[in-house]
C-alpha positions as CSV (number, residue, x, y, z in Angstrom):
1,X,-40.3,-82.7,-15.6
2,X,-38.1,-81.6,-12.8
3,X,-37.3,-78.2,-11.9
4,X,-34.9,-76.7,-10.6
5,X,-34.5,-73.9,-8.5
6,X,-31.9,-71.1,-9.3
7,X,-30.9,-69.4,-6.5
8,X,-29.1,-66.0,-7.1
9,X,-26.8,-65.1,-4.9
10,X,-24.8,-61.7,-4.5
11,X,-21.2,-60.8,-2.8
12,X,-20.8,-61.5,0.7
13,X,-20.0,-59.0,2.8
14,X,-16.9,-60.4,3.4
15,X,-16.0,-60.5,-0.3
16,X,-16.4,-56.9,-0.7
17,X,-14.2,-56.1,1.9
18,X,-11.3,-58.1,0.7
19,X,-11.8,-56.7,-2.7
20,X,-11.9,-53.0,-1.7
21,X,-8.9,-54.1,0.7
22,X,-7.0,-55.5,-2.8
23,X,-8.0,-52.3,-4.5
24,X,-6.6,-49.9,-2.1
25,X,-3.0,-51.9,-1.7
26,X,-2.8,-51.6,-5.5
27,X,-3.6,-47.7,-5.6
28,X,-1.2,-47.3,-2.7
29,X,1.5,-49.2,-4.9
30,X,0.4,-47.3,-7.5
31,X,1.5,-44.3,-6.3
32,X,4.4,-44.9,-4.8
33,X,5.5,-46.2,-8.4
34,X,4.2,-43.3,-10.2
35,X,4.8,-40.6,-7.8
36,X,2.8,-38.2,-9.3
37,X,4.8,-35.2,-7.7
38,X,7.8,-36.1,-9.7
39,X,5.8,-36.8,-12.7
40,X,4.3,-33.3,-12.9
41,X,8.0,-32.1,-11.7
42,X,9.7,-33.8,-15.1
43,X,6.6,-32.7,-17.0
44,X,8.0,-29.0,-16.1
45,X,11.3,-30.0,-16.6
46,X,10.3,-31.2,-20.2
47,X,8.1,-28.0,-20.9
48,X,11.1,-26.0,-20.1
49,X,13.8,-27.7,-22.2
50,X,11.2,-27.6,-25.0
51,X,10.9,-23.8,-24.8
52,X,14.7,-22.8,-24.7
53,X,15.1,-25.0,-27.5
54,X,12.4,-22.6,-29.2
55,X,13.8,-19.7,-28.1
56,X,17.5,-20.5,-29.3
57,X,15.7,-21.5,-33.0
58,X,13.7,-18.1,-33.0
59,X,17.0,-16.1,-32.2
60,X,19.1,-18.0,-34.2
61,X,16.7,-16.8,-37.3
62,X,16.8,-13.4,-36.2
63,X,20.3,-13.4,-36.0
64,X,21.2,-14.8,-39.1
65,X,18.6,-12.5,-40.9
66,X,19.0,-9.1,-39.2
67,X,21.7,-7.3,-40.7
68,X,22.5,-5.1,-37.3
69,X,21.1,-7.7,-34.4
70,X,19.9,-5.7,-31.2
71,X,20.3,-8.9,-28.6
72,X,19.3,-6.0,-25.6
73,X,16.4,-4.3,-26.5
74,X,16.5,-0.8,-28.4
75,X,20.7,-1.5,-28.3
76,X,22.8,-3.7,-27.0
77,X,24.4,-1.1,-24.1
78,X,22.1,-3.8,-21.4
79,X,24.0,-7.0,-23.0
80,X,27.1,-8.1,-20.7
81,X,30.2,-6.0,-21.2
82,X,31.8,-3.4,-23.2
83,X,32.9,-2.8,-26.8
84,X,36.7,-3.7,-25.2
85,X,34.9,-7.2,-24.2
86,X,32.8,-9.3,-22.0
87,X,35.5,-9.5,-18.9
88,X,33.7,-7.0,-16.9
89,X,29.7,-5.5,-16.2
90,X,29.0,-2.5,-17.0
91,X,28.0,-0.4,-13.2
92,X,24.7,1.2,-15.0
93,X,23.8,-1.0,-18.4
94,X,24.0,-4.5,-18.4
95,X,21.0,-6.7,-17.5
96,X,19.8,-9.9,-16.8
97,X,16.6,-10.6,-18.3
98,X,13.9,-12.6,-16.1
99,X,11.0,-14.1,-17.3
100,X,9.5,-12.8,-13.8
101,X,6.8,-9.7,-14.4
102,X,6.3,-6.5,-12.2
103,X,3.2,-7.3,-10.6
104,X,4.7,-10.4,-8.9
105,X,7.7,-7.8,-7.6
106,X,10.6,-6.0,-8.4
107,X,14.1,-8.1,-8.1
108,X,16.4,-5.6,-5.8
109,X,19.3,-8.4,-5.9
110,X,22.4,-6.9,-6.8
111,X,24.8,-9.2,-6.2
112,X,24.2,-11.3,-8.9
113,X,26.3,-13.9,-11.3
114,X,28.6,-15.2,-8.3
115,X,29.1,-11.6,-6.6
116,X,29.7,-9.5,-9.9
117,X,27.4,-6.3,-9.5
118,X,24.0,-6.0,-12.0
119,X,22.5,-3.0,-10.3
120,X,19.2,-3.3,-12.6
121,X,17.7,-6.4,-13.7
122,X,15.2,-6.0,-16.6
123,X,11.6,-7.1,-15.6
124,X,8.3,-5.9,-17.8
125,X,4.5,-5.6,-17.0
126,X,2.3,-9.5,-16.9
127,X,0.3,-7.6,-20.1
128,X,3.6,-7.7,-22.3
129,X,5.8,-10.3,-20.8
130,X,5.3,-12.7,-23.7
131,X,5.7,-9.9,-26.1
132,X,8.0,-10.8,-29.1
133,X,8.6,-7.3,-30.3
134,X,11.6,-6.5,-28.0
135,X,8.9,-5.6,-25.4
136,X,8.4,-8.8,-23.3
137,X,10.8,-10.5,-21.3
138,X,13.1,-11.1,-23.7
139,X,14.4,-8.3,-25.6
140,X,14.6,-9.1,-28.9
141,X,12.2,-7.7,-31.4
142,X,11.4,-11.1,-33.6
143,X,8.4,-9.2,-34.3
144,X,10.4,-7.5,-36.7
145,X,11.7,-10.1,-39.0
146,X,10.5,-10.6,-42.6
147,X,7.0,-12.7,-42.2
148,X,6.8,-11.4,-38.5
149,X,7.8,-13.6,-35.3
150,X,8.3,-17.1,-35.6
151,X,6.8,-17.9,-32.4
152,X,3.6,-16.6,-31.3
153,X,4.7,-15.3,-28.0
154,X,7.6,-16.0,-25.9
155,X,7.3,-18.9,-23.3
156,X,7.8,-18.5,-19.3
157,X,8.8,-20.8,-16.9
158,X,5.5,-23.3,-16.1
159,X,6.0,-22.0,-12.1
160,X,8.1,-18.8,-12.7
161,X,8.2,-17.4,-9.2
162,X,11.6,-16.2,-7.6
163,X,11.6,-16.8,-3.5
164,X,13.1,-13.4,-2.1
165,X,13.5,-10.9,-4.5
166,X,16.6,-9.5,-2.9
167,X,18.2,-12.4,-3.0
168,X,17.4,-14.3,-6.4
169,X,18.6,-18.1,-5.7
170,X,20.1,-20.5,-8.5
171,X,16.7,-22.8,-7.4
172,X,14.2,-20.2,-8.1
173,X,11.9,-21.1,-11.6
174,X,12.4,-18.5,-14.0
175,X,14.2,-18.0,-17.2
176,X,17.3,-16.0,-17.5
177,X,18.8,-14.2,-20.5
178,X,21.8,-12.4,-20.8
179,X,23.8,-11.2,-23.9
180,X,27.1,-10.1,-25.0
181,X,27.7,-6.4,-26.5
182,X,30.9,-7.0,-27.4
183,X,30.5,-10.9,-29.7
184,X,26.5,-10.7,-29.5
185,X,26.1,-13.9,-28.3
186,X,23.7,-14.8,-25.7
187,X,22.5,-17.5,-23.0
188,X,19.2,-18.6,-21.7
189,X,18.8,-20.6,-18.4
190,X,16.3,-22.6,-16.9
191,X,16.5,-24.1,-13.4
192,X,15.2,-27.8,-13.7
193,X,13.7,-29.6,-10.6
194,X,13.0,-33.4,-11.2
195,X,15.0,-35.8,-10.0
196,X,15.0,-37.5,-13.7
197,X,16.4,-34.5,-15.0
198,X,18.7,-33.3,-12.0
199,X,20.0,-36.8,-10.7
200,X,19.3,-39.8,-13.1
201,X,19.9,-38.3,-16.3
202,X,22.0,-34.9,-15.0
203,X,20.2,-32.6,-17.8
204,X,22.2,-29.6,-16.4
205,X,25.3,-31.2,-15.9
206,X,25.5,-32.2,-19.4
207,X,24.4,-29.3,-21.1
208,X,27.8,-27.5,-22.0
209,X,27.6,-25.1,-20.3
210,X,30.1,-23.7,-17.3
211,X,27.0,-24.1,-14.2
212,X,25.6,-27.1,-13.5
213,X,23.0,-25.5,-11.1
214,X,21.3,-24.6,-14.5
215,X,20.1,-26.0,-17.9
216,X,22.3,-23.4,-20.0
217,X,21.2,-23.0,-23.9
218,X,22.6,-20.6,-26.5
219,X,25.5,-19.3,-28.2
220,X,28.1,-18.4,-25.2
221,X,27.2,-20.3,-22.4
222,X,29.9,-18.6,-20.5
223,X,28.0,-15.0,-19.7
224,X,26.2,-15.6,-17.1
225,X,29.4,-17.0,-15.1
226,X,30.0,-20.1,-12.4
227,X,28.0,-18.6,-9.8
228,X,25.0,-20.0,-8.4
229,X,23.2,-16.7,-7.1
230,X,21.8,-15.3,-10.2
């Protein structure tokens, strides 16, 4: 009987250069396609749609079930306006509420909302800034509804940092809330940053609201005005 012989034989050198060559032209194409930047970008972007659309369900439910709403804290003297109407800011009351906490800084900005005057601008401690009893950023007390809060804590922006704090920008990442005394309404904004959201598909462009600069929720989206340094 015959025998053969078997040789084995591995990858050339050569071979495995040309595949590791291949295999670093595909991850390079990879990531150009994916661009993982922008990915995490309209992650945010989807994070913080999400959360405004919990916030305006939560409020709505304390709205419609709280015989005497308080939409600015323990009254609604910081909401926008007077008993007369929303035309006009109070010089000592009204607020804007940020999502931004104390231990990051304290916002001195106050030429807000496209140059009309919000000398304070409400801001609370990291330990309570999720709060839901009126406490955290947002000052309504959904604690205090029959069964308690419907959310477990209130969301912040996913990067929720504000550039110079005497200057807040319309592209800094936080949330803003403001509210009406006079009709109770209110608005919450979120500044979105991926070009999915901001160029293809124009989320804050098509939200309607009356500033394109942000993605405006709520039930007046009119408060917070047409300027774009609030």
């Amino acid at each position: 009987m015959n025998k053969k012989t078997v040789k084995n034989q591995g990858f050339t050198l050569l071979e495995l250069l040309i595949v590791i060559a291949i295999i670093a032209i595909l991850s390079v194409i990879l990531v150009l396609v994916l661009d993982p930047a922008e990915t995490l970008k309209k992650s945010r972007d989807s994070q913080r749609m999400s959360d405004l659309a919990t916030l305006k369900t939560a409020l709505g439910l304390y709205s419609t079930s709280t015989v005497s709403p308080l939409m600015g804290g323990a009254s609604n003297a910081a909401c926008k306006g007077t008993s007369a109407g929303d035309a006009t800011y109070a010089s000592v009351t009204d607020k804007i509420f940020y999502s931004y906490p104390t231990e990051s800084g304290t916002i001195t900005d106050t030429t807000l909302d496209g140059g009309a005057t919000y000398p304070l601008k409400n801001q609370v401690a990291l330990a309570t800034v999720a709060a839901t009893n009126n406490t955290g950023w947002l000052p309504v007390n959904l604690s205090g509804l029959p069964g308690g809060s419907p959310i477990s804590n209130l969301p912040i922006d996913p990067v929720n940092t504000i550039t110079a704090l005497g200057t807040v920008a319309s592209t800094d990442l936080v949330y803003r809330y403001v509210c009406s005394e006079y009709t109770l309404k209110y608005e919450i904004d979120a500044r979105l940053e991926s070009t999915a959201y901001t160029v293809d598909d124009n989320k804050m462009a098509k939200d309607g609201g009356n500033n394109a600069a942000y993605y405006e929720v709520g039930t007046d989206l009119g408060l917070l005005g047409t300027g774009t340094d609030f």
